[in-house]
C-alpha positions as CSV (number, residue, x, y, z in Angstrom):
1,X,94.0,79.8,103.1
2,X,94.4,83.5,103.2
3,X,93.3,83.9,99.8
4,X,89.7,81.8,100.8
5,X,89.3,84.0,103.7
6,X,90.1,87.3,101.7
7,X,87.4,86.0,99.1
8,X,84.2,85.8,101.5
9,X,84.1,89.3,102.4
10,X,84.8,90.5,98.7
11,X,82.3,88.2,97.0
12,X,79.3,89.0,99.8
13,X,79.7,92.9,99.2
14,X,79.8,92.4,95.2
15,X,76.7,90.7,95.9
16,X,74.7,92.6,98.3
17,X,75.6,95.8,96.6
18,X,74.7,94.4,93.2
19,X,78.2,95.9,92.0
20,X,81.5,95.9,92.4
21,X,82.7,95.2,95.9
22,X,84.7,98.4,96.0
23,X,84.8,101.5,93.7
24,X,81.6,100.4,92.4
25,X,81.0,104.2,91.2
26,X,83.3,106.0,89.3
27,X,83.4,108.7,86.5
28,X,85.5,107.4,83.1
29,X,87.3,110.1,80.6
30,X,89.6,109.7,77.7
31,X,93.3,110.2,78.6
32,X,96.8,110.5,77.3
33,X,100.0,108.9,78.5
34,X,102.9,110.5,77.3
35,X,105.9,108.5,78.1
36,X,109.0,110.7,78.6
37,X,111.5,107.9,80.0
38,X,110.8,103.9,78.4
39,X,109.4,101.3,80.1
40,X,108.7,97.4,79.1
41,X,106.2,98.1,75.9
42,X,106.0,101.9,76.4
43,X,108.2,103.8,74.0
44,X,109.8,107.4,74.7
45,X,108.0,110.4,73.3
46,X,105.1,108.4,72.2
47,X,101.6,109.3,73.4
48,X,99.1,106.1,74.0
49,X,95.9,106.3,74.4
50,X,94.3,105.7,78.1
51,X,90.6,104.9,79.8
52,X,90.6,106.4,82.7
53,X,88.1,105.7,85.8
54,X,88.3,108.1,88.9
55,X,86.6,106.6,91.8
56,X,85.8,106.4,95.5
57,X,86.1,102.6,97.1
58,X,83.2,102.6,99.9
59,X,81.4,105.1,97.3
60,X,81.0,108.2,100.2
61,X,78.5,110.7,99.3
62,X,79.6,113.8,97.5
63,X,82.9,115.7,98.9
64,X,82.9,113.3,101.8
65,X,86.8,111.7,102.6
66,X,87.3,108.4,101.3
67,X,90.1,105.9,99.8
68,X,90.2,107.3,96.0
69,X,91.1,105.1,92.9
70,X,92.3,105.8,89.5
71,X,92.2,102.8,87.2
72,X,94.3,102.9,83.7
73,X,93.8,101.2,80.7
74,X,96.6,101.5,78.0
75,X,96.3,100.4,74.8
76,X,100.0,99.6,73.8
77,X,101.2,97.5,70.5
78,X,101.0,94.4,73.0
79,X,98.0,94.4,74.1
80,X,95.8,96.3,76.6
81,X,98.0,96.9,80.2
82,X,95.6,97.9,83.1
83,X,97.0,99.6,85.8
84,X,95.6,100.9,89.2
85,X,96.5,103.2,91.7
86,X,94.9,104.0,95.5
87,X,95.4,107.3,97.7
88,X,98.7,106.3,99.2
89,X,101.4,108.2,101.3
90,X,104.1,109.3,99.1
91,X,107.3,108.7,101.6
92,X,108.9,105.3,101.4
93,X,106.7,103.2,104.1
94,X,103.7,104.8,103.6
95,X,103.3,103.8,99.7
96,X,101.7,101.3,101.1
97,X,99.2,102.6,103.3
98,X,95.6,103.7,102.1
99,X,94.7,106.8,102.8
100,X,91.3,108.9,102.4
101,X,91.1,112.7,100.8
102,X,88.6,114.8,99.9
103,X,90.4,116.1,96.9
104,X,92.3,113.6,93.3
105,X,94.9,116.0,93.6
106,X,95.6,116.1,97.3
107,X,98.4,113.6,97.4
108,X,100.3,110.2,95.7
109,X,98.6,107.4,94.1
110,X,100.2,104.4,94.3
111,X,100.1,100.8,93.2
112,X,100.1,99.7,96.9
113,X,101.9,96.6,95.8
114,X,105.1,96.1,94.0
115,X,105.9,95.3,90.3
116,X,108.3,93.9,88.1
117,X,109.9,96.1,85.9
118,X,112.1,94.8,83.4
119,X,113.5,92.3,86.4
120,X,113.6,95.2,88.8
121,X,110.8,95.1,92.0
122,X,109.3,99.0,91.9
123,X,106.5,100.1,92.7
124,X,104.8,102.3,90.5
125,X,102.9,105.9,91.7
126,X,100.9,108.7,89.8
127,X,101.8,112.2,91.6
128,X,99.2,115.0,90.8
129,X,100.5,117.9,89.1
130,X,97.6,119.7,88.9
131,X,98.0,122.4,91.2
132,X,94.0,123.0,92.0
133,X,92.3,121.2,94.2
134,X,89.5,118.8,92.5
135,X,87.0,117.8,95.1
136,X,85.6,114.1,94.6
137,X,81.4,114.3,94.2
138,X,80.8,113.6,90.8
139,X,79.7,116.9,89.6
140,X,82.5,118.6,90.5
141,X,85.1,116.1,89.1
142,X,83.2,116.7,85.8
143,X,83.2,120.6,86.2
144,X,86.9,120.2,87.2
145,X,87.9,118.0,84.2
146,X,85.8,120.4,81.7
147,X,87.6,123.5,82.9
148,X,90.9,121.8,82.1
149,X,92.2,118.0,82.1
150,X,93.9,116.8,85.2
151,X,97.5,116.2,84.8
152,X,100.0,113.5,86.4
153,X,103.2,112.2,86.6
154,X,104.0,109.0,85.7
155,X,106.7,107.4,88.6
156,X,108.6,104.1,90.0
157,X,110.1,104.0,92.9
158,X,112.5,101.1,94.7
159,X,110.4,100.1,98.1
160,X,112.8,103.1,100.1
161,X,114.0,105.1,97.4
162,X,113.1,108.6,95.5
163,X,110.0,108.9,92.7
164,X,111.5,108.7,88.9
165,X,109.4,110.3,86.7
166,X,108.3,108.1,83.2
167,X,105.5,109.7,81.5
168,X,103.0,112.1,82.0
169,X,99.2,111.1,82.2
170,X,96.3,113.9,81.1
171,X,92.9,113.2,82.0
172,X,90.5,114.8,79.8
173,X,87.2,115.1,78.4
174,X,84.8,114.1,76.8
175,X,83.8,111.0,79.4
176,X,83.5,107.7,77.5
177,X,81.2,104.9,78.2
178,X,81.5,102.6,81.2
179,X,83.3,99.5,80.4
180,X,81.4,96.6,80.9
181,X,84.1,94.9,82.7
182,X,86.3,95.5,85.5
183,X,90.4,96.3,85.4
184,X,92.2,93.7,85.7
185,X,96.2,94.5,85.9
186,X,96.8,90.2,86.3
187,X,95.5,89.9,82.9
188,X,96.4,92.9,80.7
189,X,100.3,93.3,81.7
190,X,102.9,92.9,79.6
191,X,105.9,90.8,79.8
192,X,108.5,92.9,81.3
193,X,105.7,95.2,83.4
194,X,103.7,93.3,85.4
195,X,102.3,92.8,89.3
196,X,104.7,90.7,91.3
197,X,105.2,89.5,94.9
198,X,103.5,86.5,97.7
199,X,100.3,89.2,97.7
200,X,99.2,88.9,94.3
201,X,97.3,85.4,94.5
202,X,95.3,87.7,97.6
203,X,94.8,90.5,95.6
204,X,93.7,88.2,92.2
205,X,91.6,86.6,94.8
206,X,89.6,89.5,95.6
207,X,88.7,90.5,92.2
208,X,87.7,87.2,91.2
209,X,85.2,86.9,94.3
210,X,84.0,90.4,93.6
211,X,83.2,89.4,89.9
212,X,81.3,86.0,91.3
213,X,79.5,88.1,93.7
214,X,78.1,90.1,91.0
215,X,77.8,87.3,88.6
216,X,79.5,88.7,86.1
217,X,82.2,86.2,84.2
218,X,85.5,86.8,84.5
219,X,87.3,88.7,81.4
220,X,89.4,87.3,78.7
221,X,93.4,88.9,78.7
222,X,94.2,91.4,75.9
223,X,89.9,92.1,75.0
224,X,90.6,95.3,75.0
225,X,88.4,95.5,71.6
226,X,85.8,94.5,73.3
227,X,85.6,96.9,76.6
């Protein structure tokens, strides 16, 4: 029931904005995770190549405030594993709470809801390390990536304990081509990394009505070829 209700909503804004429902703008660069600490299907000191898609969910106009996104795609020896974050508190609590900035290196990303790690529930966060402040219109994220790539760590976190750092994610130029699907972390995820938890079927839910809305089919799992 909750999962219909979520779906209405979700599928009417995919189709009155002719788009995605949320995040429906975005600016995409080649990226680098280096992974400093394993984790299910990401090796130690082994740098994988990423897709990387900065965006804004209600799509505010230039520096305006708003909820930002930053959607991974990995391409590990097991397939493709998409992963997204949202601008998120970075205390225990408030890693699940969305919150607007005006700037992709104000504060924590996080994963909003929990993952299974290797049979572990974590939740998993990116924390800027990029000390200057990148400002979100789309000119001046490309300016700010141009100068020099954007850097992040790579964390987990229990739901009320400390951030571990596993990897660190560059973000760098040149931009590459939008895909012509969206991120789906349900189907790219590996075995022993993947979503988990009662909200899931909600969240799937969404992205399948935002994906009807816009008529576009949904994707097949490890197509990564093909994005």
């Amino acid at each position: 029931m909750l999962s219909r209700i979520v779906s209405v909503p979700f599928e009417t804004a995919a189709r009155l904005r002719h788009g995605r429902a949320l995040h429906r703008r975005g600016r995409t660069y080649a990226a680098t995770l280096r992974v400093t600490e394993p984790l299910p299907g990401l090796a130690a000191e082994r740098p994988y190549d990423v897709i990387a898609r900065l965006s804004k969910a209600l799509s505010t106009p230039g520096g305006v405030p708003d909820i930002l996104g930053v959607a991974l795609r990995v391409s590990t020896d097991d397939g493709p594993l998409d992963l997204l974050f949202a601008s998120t508190g970075r205390l225990p609590g408030l890693r699940h709470v969305l919150l607007p900035r005006a700037s992709y290196t104000q504060g924590a990303y996080t994963t909003l809801l929990p993952y299974d790690v290797a049979g572990e529930t974590l939740v998993l966060g990116l924390l800027p390390t990029t000390r200057r402040a990148v400002r979100t219109g789309d000119e001046e994220l490309n300016a700010e990536v141009a100068v020099a790539p954007l850097t992040f760590a790579l964390a987990t976190a229990t739901l009320t304990g400390p951030w571990r750092t596993r990897g660190v994610l560059e973000v760098r130029q040149p931009p590459v081509r939008e895909l012509p699907d969206a991120f789906d972390p349900q189907l790219n995820r590996l075995p022993g990394l993947h979503p988990t938890g009662p909200f899931q079927t909600v969240r799937q839910a969404a992205y399948d009505a935002s994906r009807r809305g816009r008529h576009e089919p949904a994707p097949k799992a490890g197509s990564l070829s093909r994005r």
